[in-house]
C-alpha positions in Angstrom: 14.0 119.3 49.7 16.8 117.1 48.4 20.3 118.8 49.0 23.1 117.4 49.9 23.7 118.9 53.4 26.8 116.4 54.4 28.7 114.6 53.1 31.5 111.8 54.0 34.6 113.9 52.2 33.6 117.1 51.1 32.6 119.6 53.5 29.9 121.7 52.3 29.7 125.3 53.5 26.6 127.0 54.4 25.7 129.9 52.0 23.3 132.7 52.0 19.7 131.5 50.9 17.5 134.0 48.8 14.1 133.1 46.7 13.7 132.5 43.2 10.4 132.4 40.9 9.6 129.0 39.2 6.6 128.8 37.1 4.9 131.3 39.5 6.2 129.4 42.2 8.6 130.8 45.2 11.5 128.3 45.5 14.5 128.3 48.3 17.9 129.0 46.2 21.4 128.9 47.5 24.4 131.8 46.7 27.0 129.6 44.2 24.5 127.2 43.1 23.1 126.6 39.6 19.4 127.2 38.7 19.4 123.5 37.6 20.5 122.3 40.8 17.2 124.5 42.5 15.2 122.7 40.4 16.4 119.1 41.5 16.7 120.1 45.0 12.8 120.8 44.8 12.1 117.8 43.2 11.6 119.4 39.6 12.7 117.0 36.7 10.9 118.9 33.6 12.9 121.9 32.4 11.2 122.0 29.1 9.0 120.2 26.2 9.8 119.6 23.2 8.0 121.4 20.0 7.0 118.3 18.1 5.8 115.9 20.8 5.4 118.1 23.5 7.7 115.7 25.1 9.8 116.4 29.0 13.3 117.3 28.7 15.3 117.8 32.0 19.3 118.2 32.7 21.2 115.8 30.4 24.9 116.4 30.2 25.0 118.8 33.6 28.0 120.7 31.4 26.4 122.6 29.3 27.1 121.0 25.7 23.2 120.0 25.2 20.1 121.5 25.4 17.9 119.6 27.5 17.8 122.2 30.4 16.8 125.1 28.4 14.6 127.8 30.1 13.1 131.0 30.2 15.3 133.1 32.6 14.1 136.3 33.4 12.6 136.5 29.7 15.7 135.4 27.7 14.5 131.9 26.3 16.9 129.1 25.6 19.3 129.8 29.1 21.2 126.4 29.6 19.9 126.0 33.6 23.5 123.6 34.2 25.4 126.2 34.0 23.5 129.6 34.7 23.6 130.8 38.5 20.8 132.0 40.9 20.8 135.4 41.2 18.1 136.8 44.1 14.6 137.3 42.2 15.1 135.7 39.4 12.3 134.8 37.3 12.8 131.0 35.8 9.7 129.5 33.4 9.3 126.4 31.9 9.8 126.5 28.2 8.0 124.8 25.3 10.0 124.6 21.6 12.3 126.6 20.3 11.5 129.8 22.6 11.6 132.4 19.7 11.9 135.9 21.1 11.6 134.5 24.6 8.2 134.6 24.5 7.7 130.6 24.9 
């Protein structure tokens, strides 16, 4: 895993840990912490494809104001994964397109 677990200036504060469902996949979470930032923590880069091209999109602007981190969250398509926070048993799926309907 890649978290930041010190650092020099900021103190960072230990926070309950729960699981979360990626692609059918049980990942470690943290309490406070963004779905995004799971995601890099385990290594994942792809969020999403695009429609056209089929090509990876991943977190962008980290804010909010794009789309690049779009997912699937617990069947609502197009969540923004920057700004969205783990919740215990959440169920997180790549998405490909537009995600009509959530069903991408």
């Amino acid at each position: 895993m890649q978290r930041v677990e010190q650092h020099p200036i900021l103190s960072i504060e230990e926070s309950p840990c729960f699981y979360i469902s990626v692609d059918g996949k049980d990942l470690l979470a943290r309490e406070g912490e963004t779905i995004a930032a799971t995601l890099l923590a385990h290594g994942i880069r792809t969020f999403r494809r695009t429609e056209k091209y089929n090509e990876p999109r991943g977190m962008f602007c980290g804010i909010g104001q794009c789309t690049d981190c779009i997912m699937q969250v617990d069947g609502k398509a197009n969540v923004k994964t920057c700004v969205t926070l783990v919740k215990p048993g959440m169920v997180v799926k790549t998405q490909h397109g537009r995600g009509n309907g959530g069903n991408s």
